[in-house]
N, C-alpha and C positions, 0 to 999 in steps of 0.2 A: 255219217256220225252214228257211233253206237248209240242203242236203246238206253242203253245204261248211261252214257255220258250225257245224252239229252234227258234225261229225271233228274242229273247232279245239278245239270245247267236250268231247269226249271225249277226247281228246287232254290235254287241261290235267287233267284229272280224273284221269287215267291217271297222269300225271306228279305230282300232289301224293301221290296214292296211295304212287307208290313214294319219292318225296320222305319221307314219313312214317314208313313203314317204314325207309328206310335210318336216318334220324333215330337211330330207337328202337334200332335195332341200333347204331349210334357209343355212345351213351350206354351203353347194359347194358354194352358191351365195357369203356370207359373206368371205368364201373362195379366190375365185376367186377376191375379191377385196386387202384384205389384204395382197395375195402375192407377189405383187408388190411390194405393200409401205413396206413393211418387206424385203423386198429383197434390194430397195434401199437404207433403214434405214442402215442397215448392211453394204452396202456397203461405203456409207457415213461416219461412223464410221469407218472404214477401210482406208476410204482415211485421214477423216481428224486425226486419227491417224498418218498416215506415215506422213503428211505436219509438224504436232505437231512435231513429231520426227525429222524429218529432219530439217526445223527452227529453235530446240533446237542445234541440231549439226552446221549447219551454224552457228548460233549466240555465239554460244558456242567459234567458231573459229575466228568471225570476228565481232561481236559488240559486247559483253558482255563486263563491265568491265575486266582490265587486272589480276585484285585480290580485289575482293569484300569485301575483310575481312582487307585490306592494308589501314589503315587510314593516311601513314606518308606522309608529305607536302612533294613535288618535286620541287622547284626553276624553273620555265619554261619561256621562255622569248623569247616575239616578237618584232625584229627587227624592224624600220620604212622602209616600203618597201620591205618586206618578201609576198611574192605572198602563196595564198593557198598550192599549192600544195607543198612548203620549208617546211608551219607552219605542215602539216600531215605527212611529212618527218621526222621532230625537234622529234613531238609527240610518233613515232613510235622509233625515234632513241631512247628515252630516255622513253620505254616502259609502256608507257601513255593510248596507243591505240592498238588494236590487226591487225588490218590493215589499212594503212594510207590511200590505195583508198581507200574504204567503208568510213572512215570519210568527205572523200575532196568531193565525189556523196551526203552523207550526208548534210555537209554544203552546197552546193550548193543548192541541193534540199530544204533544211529547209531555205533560203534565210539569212544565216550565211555567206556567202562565201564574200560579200564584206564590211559585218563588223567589220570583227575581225580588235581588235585594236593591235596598237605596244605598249609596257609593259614587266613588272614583273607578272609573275603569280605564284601563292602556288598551284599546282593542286596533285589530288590523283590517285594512282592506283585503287583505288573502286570507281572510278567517270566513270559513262556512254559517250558515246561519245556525248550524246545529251546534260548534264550537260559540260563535255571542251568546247560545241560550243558556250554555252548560255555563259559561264564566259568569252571568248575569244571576244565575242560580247559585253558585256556589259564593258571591258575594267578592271585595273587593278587600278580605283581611283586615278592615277595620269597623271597629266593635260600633253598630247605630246609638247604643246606650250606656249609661256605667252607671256606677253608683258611688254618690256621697251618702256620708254620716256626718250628720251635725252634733256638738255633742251637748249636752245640757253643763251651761256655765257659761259654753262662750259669749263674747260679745260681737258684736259687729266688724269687730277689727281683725277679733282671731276667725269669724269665719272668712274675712276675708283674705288675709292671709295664708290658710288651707285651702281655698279656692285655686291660688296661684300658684301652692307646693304643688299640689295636683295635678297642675297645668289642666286646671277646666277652664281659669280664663289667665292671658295675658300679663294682665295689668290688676291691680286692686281699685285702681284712681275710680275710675267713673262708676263700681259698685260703690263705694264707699259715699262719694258723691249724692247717688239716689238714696244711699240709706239716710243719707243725713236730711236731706230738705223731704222726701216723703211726696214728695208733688205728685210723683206720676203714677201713684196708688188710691187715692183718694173713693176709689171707686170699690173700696174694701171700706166699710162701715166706720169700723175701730181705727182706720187709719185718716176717714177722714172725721170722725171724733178728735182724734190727736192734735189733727190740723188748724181745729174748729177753735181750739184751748189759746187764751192768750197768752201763757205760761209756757207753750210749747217751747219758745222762744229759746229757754232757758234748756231746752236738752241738749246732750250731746248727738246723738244720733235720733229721729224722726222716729226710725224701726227698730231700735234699740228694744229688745224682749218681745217682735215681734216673727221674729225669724225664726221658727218652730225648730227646736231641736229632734231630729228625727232621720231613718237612713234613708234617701230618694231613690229612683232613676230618672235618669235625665239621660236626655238625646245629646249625644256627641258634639252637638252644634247647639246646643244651650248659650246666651246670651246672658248677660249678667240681669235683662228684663227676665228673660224665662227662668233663671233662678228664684230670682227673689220674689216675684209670682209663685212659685212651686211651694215656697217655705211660706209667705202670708197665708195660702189658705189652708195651711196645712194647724195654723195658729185658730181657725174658723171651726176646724176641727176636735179641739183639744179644750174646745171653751164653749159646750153644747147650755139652750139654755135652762137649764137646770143651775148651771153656772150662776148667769146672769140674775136668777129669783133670790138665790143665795148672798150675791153682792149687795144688792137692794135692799137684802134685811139687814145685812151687814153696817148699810150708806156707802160700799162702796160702789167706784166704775170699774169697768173692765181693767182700767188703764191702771189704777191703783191698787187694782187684784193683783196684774202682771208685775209691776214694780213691786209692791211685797213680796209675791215669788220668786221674783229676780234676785232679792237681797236673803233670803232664808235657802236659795241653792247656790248663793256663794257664801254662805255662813257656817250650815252643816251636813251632815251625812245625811241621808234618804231616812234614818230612825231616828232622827233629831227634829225632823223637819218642823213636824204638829206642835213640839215643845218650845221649838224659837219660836212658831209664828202665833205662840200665845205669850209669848214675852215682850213681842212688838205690839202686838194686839194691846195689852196691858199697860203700856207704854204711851202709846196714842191715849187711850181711854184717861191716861191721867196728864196727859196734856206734857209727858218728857219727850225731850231729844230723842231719837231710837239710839244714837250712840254708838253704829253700826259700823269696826272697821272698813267693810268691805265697800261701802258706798265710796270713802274718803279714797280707796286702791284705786278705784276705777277715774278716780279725777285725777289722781297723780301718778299710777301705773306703778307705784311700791307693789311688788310681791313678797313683801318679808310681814313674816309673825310681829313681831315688836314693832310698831311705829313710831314714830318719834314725835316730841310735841312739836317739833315741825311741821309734820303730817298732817296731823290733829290740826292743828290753826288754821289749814290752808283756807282762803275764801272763796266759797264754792258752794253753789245751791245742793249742791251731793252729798257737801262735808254733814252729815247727821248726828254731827255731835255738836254744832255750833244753829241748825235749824231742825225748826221742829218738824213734826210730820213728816211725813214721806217724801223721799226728792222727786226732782222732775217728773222722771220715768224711769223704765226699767234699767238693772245695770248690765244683761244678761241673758239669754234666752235660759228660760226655767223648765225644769222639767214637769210633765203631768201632774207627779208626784207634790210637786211644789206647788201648782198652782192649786192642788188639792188642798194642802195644808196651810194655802193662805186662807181660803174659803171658809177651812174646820181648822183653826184651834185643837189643840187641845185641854179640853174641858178642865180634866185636874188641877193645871198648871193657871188657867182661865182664874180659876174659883179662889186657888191658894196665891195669886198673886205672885208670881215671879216676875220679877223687874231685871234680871241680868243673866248673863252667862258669860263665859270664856272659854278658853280653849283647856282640855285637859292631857292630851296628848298627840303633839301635832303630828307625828305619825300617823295615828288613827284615824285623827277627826274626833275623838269623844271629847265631850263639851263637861262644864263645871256650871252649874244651875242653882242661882241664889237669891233670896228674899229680899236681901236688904242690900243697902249699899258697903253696910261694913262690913259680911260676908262676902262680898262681892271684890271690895278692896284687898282681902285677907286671902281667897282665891287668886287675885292677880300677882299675889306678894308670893306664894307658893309658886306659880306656873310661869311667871313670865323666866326666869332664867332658865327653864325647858325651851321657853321660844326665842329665847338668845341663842343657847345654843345651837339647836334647827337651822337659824340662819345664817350661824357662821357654817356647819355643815355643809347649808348651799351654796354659801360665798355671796349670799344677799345683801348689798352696800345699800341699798338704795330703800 
């Protein structure tokens, strides 16, 4: 072999040599890096395996729907004044949820906890518990409260009546019942004053002018108790006592306050009031009849202007043209105002003696205000064919 061909051939020998060696050194290098991140790769996978698994088995047990495949609607219903931890209780009893603490830590945490409404709910056994908390939260489309307006004039009949338009209650019968006997109030001062009266006897309704005219809210499940509770102490209200020292100078009671104001807010306008209820006032004081259409309407249910001496004659402790003083009780729920103007007179009217009035424009309401009785008769000779007409207007037979 040539000199020269043996340096080519040690030469290449040389070079695969180090060729080999570098080799081995790239890999251990590359090596040595990747058996870490391979190691922790794996292990990684390992764990979050076992979390996977294990999540699936909690959840499996304590949040998953109760039957994913169960579409049928379950009737569920919250109370007003059911605390969380009742509604996760209700949930679980009627196997809605797989565990009722995991919901109640749930709502809490997802800031459900002091929304959930009281309702009717349709919920499902394949509903998550995050779906119960949102529908429980968002409510069940029907309103927990509403509101009436009572309105100053009515009696007992027409609020009951409006009760029923309303549809707040059913039936009229067994409010109307309570208002008449008054028994199961008694525990209201004035109501059982009333009861106390031997005279009571002689009313038409017990709570007749005790029924505060005024707008409420009431709970959607109001009862014809929880009404007329609502509206008694709302009358407790409207008669502070400041009232009561004013009756007393007066000699009147609460009861005979209310029945004045009863019959001066179905007499005239809110600026008449002070001016009737010194003509009654004036009246009493001289021992007349009050003389009061509006007493005799509510015994006999006429709505017309003109009454007839039929009317007039009817026998009846209401009729105030045939007894003297004040009838029974109220004919009415009266407003503030009225009860005001039973209390205060008006002085002027007080002093100069008016004994009468009439109607001056029954459109209006503006009243005709006179001293004597021949004035008085000479006013009715002018005005009554204004109140003929009115009621043939209204078609008023009655």
């Amino acid at each position: 072999m040539s000199r020269r061909r043996r340096q080519n051939l040690d030469y290449t020998y040389a070079d695969l040599e180090k060729e080999r060696e570098y080799g081995l050194f790239w890999y251990s290098w590359l090596w040595h890096i990747l058996r870490p991140l391979l190691i922790g790769a794996g292990a990684l996978i390992l764990t979050l395996g076992i979390l996977s698994y294990g999540w699936r088995k909690v959840s499996e047990r304590y949040i998953d729907p109760v039957n994913a495949a169960d579409q049928t609607e379950i009737s569920f219903v919250v109370q007003s004044g059911d605390s969380l931890t009742r509604v996760a209780g209700n949930l679980k009893a009627q196997n809605l949820i797989r565990n009722k603490s995991v919901f109640k830590y749930y709502a809490d945490f997802a800031g459900f906890g002091q929304k959930i409404q009281a309702g009717e709910y349709k919920l499902r056994r394949s509903m998550t518990i995050a779906e119960i908390a949102d529908q429980l939260a968002q409510g069940d489309g029907k309103p927990l409260v509403r509101t009436i307006t009572i309105i100053p004039g009515w009696t007992v009949e027409n609020i009951a009546q409006y009760l029923v338009q309303e549809k707040v209650l059913a039936s009229a019968d067994l409010f109307l019942q309570k208002a008449k006997t008054g028994s199961d109030y008694a525990a209201y001062y004035y109501v059982a004053d009333i009861l106390s009266q031997p005279a009571s006897v002689q009313r038409k309704y017990m709570l007749e002018g005790y029924l505060a005219a005024n707008t409420y809210e009431i709970y959607t499940s109001a009862n014809e108790d929880d009404i007329i509770k609502k509206l008694l102490s709302q009358t407790e209200g409207m008669y502070p006592d400041a009232y009561h020292q004013r009756a007393e100078e007066l000699g009147m009671t609460m009861d005979q306050v209310l029945t004045l104001a009863s019959i001066i807010e179905k007499e005239a306008k809110t600026a008449d009031f002070a001016r009737v209820s010194a003509v009654f006032h004036n009246r009493v004081r001289q021992n007349m009849p009050l003389g009061s259409d509006v007493t005799v309407k509510y015994v006999t249910g006429s709505s017309r202007m003109a009454l007839s001496a039929q009317d007039l004659d009817v026998s009846s402790p209401y009729n105030t043209y045939k007894v003297k003083g004040l009838p029974p009780g109220p004919i009415c729920s009266p407003s503030p105002k009225a009860v005001e103007a039973a209390l205060y007179p008006d002085e002027s009217f007080i002093s100069e003696n008016y004994l009468y009035f009439c109607s001056k424009n029954p459109d209006t309401g503006e009243l005709h205000f006179s001293k004597t009785l021949a004035e008085h008769e000479q006013a009715v000779s002018i005005y009554r064919p204004l109140w003929e007409a009115f009621d043939q207007r209204r078609g008023q037979q009655r």
